[in-house]
N, C-alpha and C positions, 0 to 999 in steps of 0.2 A: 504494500500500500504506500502511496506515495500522497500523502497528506499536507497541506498547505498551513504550519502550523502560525500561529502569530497572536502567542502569547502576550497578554498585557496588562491582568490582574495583578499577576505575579510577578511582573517586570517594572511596573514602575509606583505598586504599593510596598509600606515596608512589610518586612515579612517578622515572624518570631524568630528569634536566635538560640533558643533552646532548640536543638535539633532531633533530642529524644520523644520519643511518642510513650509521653506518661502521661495520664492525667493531670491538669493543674489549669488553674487563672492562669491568662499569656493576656499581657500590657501592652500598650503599642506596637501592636502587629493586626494587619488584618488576619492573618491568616499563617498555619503552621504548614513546614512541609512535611509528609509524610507519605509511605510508599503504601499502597496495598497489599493486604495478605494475601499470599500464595493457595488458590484454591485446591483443596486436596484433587480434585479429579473435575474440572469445567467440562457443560456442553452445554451447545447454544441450542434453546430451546425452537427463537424463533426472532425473526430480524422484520424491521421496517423497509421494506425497498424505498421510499417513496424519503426516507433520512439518509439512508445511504446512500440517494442521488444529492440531498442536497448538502452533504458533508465530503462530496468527491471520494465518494468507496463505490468500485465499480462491480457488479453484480458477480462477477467472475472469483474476486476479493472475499466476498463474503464466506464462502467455504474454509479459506485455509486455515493454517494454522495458525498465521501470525494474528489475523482478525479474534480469532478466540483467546490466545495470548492476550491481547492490548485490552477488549472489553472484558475481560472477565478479569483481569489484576496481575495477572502470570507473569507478566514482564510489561517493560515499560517504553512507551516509544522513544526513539530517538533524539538525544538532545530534548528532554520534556522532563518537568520535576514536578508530581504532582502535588497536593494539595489541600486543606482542609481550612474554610473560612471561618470566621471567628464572627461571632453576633452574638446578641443578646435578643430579649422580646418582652412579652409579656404574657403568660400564660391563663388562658380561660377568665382575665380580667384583674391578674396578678404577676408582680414585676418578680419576674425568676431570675435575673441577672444575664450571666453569663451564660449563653448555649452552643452555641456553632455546629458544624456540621462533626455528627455522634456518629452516624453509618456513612456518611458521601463522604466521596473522597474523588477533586476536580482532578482530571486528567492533564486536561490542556484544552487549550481555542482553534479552532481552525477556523480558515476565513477560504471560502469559496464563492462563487458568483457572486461576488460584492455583498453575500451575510458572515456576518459574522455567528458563529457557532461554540460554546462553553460544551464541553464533555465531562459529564460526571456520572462515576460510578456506586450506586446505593447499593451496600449490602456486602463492602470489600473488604473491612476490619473497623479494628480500633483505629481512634484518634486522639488528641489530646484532647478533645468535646466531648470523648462520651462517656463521659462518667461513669456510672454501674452498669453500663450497656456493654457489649460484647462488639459493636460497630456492624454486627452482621443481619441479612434479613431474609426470611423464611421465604418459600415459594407462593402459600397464599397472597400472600401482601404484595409481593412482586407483580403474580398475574396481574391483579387487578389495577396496579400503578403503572405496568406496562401495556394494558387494553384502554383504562379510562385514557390515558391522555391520549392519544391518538384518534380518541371517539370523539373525545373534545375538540380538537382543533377540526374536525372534518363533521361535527354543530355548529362550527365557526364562534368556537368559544376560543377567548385567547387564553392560552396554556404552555407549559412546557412540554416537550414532546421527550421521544423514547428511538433507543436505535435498536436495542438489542435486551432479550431475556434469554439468562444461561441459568442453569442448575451450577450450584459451586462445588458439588462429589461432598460436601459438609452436612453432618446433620447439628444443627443449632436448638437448642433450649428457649420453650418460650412458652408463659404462662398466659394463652390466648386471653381467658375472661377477666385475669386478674384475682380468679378465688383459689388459688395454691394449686392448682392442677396441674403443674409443669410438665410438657411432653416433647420430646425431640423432632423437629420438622425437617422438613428438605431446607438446604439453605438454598437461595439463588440472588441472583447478580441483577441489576439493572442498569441500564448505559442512560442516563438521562441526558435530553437535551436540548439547551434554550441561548439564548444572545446571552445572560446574563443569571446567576444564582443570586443572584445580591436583593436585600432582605429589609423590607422595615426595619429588623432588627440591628443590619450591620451599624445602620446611624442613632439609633439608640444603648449602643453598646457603647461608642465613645462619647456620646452628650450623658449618659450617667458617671461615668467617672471624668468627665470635665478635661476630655482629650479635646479640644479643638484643634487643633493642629491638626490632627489626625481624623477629625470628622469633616474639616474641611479638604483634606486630601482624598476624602472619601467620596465626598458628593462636586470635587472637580471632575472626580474619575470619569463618574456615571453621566454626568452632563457631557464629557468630550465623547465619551463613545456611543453614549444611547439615548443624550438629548443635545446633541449639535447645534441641532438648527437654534438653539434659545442664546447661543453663542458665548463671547467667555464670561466666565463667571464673576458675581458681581452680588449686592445685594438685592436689586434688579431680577437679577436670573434666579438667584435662589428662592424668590418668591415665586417666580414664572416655573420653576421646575416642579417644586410645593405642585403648583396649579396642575402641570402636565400629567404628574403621578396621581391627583386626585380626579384628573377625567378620565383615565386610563383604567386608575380601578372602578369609576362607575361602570363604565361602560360593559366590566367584564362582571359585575355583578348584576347589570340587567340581562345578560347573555344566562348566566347562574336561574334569576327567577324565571324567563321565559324557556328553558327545557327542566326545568325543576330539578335544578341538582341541589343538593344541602353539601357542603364542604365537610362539614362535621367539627374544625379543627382551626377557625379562624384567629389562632394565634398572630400575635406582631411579626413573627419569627417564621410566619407559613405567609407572609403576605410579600410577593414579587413586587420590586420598583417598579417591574416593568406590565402593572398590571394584568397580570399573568395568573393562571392557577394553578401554584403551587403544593408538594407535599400532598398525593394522596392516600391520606391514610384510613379514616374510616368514614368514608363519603357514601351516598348513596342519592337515587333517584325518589321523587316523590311519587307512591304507590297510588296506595288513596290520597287524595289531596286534603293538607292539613299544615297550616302553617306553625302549629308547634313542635312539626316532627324533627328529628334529630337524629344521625345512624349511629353516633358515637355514643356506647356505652356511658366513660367517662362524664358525660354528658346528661346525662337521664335525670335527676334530680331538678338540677336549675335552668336545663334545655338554653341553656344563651345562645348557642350556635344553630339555633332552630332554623327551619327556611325562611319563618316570615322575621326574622330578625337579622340576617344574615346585612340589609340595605345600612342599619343601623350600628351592626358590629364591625363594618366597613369602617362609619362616620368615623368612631372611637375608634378603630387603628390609625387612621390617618389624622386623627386629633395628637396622638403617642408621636407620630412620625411628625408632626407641626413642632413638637415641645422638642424634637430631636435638636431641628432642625433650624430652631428659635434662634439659639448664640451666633449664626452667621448673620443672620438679620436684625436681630435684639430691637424687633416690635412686633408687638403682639397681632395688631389691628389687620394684616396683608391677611394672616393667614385665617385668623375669626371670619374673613369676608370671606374667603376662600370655603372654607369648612361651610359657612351658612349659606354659600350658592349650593353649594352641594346637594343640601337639602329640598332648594329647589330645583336643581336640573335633577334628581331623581324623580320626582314626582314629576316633571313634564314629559322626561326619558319613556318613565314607567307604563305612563297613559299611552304614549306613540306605539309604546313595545306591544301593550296590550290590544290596540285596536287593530295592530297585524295580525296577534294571531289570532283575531275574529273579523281577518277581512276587509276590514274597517279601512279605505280609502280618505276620507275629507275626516276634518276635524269640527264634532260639534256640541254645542255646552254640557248636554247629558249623557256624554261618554262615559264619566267618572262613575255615575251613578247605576249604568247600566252593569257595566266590570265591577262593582262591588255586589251589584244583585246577584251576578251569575256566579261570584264566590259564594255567596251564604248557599244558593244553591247547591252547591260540587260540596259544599261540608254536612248537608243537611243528611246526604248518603254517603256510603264509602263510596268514591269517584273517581277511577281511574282516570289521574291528570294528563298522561301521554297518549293515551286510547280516544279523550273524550274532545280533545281540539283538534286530533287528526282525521276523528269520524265527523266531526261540526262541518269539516269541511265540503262535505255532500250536502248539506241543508239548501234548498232551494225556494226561492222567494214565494211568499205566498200558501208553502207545505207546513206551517204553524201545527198542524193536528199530525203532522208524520215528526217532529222535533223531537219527541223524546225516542221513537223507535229507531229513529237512527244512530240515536247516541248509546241508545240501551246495553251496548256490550260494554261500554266503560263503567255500569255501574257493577258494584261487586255485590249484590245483593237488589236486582231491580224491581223483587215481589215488591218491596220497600217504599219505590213509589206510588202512593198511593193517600189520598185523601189532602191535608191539607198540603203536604211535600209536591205531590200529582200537580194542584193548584199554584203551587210557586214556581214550579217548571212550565207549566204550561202560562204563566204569568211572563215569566221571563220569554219565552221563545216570540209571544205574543210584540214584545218592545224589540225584541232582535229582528224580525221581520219588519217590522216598521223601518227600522234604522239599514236594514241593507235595502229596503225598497229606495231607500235617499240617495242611495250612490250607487254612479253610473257604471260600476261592473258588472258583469254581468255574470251569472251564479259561473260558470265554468272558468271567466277571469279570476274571479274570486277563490274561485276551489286553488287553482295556480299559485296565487299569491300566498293561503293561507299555507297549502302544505309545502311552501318553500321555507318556512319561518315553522311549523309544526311537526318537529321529527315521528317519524313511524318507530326510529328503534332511537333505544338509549340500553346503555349496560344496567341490566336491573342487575340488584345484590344478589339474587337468587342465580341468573345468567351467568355471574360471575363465580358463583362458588360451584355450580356442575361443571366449568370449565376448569375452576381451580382440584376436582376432585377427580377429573379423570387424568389430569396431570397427574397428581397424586400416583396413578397409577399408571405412570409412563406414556399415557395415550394425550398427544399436544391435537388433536384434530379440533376438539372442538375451538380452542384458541385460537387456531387458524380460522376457522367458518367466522367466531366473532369478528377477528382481527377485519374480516374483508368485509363483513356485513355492514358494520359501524364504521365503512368507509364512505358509506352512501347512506345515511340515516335519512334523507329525506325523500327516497327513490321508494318506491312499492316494491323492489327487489321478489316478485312470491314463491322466488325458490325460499327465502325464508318468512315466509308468512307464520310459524308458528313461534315465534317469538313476538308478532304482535298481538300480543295475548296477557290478562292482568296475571298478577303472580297467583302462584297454585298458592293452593289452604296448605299447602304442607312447609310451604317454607315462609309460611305467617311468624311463625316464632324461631324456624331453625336457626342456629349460629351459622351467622355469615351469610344468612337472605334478610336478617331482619336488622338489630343493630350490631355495629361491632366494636370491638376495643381498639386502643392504639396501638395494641400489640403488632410488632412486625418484626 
């Protein structure tokens, strides 16, 4: 492989000077170098073509030996020293300090057709970040961090993407639910891949211990290579950038509410500069439609990371990244305005988002009103939220009395509607027929427009754990059928029609279709 490398994290931030990989605080250093462990026996499960074109690895490359050598930790490329970055965050709504990367470990950059590309390996060893962790991670967690992002970016969510999943020939300890059950898994590898790893957290780590110096060499970095155009830095720019990172992540959180994903894990330290979605750990799609739900175990009690709060635990990471980011600007008022436009370009975002995926062409005052009806509706029954906008999309003008039979396979229980629930659907369908008789599409425009913006598939938790379990058992097929399917999530594809379907009663409560832990 002959790779374009053009390393610049590590080349022109300071590094740590302790060179051993022990645990400990590391001051004035973004980041430690440190080598990958040697996997007892790698193999690659299953590769991205479509990263491998655009990281200059030619198809022919992907078999050998060297390819599984470099992404699985074996050996190291050429002239490249990898890596492990240093952050902080704030955890579930509580400042943890120090964290950095505990299982990644960055390879290197390579720069092909004018992108730039960060290579990082999850799941390679210990680092000086991972505290009572082991640095390694099991094959469950991998599948599902190796299928969702890739699912994501081809939603047209912005996300970090994936090149490669290997089995590392390791079996690793890991106490899935957290109640003392410790059992030994497959371990496996992940090549993760995006412009940038760089973290709310990296600039909260040096604005808590009063590194200026070093938080301003930090957020030079990221404006020269990943916010250019706002030009050199300044207190000027460092407002303007504040701003570019707070549109960036709205943007990917109205991408978030309109295919109903919950991240599960909206830590400081899980949120990309570059508005991107980060760290998938225990994430999941919304089954029935409910905005308190949540996939993360650790989560269950106080639900913060719920979906319908997700807009809101945004605001507050980016309030943490304002306070970071305060000492190079030392006033308060840029970024108060900033945070509180926020709050309204969500809510104008939110209403746009919504009226696509019900077709909704022109803008008019009782939109708002409409899209909060057809929510009390979808909660008043279990409601498959991915089923029930991609079936709306057949509704035809004027068919008021056929509205709820078209939608009836998204409900999961549709004896249910009946009496005064019957009345409020049939209420609503009555004002949704009005409002698409006002605009000028016309039902088969409309069907177009909605199922380009309402995906047929998304990775349910339950998809993922049959694929994670015949892995389990050496068989990658189903992985693959996902991998190609949720390349095209908004296509009728009907060679896979039977994954548009709500989840079985059986994996209502199983472990790993319902919620999951951060275990990985």
């Amino acid at each position: 492989m002959q790779l374009k490398i053009a390393d610049t994290f590590n080349k022109e931030l300071p590094s740590d000077t302790n060179l051993s990989n022990t645990r400990r605080k590391v001051f004035g250093a973004m980041y430690s170098y440190v080598k990958p462990r040697v996997p007892k026996s790698p193999k690659l499960i299953h590769v991205s073509p479509e990263m491998c074109e655009n990281i200059g690895i030619h198809e022919d490359e992907v078999g050998s030996e060297e390819f599984l050598n470099i992404f699985s930790g074996s050996e190291l490329y050429k002239e490249t020293q990898p890596y492990a970055m240093a952050y902080a965050g704030h955890q579930f709504g509580n400042w943890a300090g120090q964290l950095g990367d505990g299982r990644a470990i960055n390879l290197f950059e390579v720069q092909h057709n004018k992108k730039r590309w960060a290579m990082q390996l999850k799941g390679a060893g210990e680092t000086p970040y991972s505290r009572q962790g082991d640095g390694l991670a099991v094959l469950r967690s991998s599948v599902r961090e190796y299928l969702c992002s890739e699912a994501m970016h081809h939603l047209g969510v912005p996300t970090t993407r994936v090149l490669s999943l290997m089995l590392s020939g390791d079996e690793v300890l890991r106490d899935m639910l957290y109640n003392g059950n410790a059992a030994y898994e497959k371990g496996a590898i992940v090549c993760r891949v995006a412009p940038t790893f760089i973290r709310f957290g990296n600039f909260e780590l040096f604005a808590s211990r009063n590194d200026i110096d070093n938080l301003k060499k930090l957020t030079d970095y990221t404006i020269k290579h990943f916010y250019p155009e706002l030009g050199a830095p300044s207190k000027e720019v460092y407002i303007q950038f504040f701003k570019a990172v707070t549109d960036k992540t709205l943007e990917m959180i109205i991408h978030w509410q309109r295919v109903g994903f919950v991240h599960g894990v909206m830590n400081t330290d899980n949120m990309s500069i570059l508005g991107q979605t980060i760290d998938y750990g225990p994430y999941g799609w919304l089954e029935g439609f409910d905005f308190g739900w949540t996939p993360n175990t650790t989560d269950r009690e106080h639900k913060r990371y719920r979906y319908g709060n997700q807009p809101n635990i945004a605001l507050w990471n980016l309030l943490q990244l304002a306070n970071a980011l305060y000492p190079l600007v030392e006033e308060a008022e840029p970024f108060e305005t900033i945070l509180n436009q926020y709050q309204k370009d969500f809510e104008d975002e939110f209403l746009d988002m919504m009226r696509s995926k019900l077709g909704l062409d022109t803008k008019v005052e009782g939109d708002k009103q409409l899209i909060e009806d057809l929510e009390d509706c979808l909660l008043i029954s279990e409601t498959d939220m991915t089923i029930f906008y991609r079936l709306l999309s057949n509704y035809q003008k004027g068919n008021i009395d056929e509205g709820l039979k078209i939608v009836e396979d998204a409900f999961y229980n549709s004896e249910e509607i009946k009496g005064d629930k019957k009345k409020k659907w049939e209420a609503w369908f009555n004002a949704y027929d009005k409002r698409v008789n006002s605009e000028p599409l016309t039902d088969s425009e409309r069907r177009l427009k909605m199922d380009a913006v309402n995906p047929k598939y998304v990775l349910r938790n339950y998809m993922a754990q049959l694929a994670i379990d015949k892995a389990n058992e050496g068989d990658y097929g189903l992985i693959d059928d996902m991998f190609k399917m949720l390349k095209n999530p908004y296509r009728n594809q009907p060679e896979y029609q039977k994954w548009f379907a709500k989840r079985p009663e059986w994996a209502r409560h199983k472990v790993g279709c319902s919620m999951l832990s951060c275990s990985s």
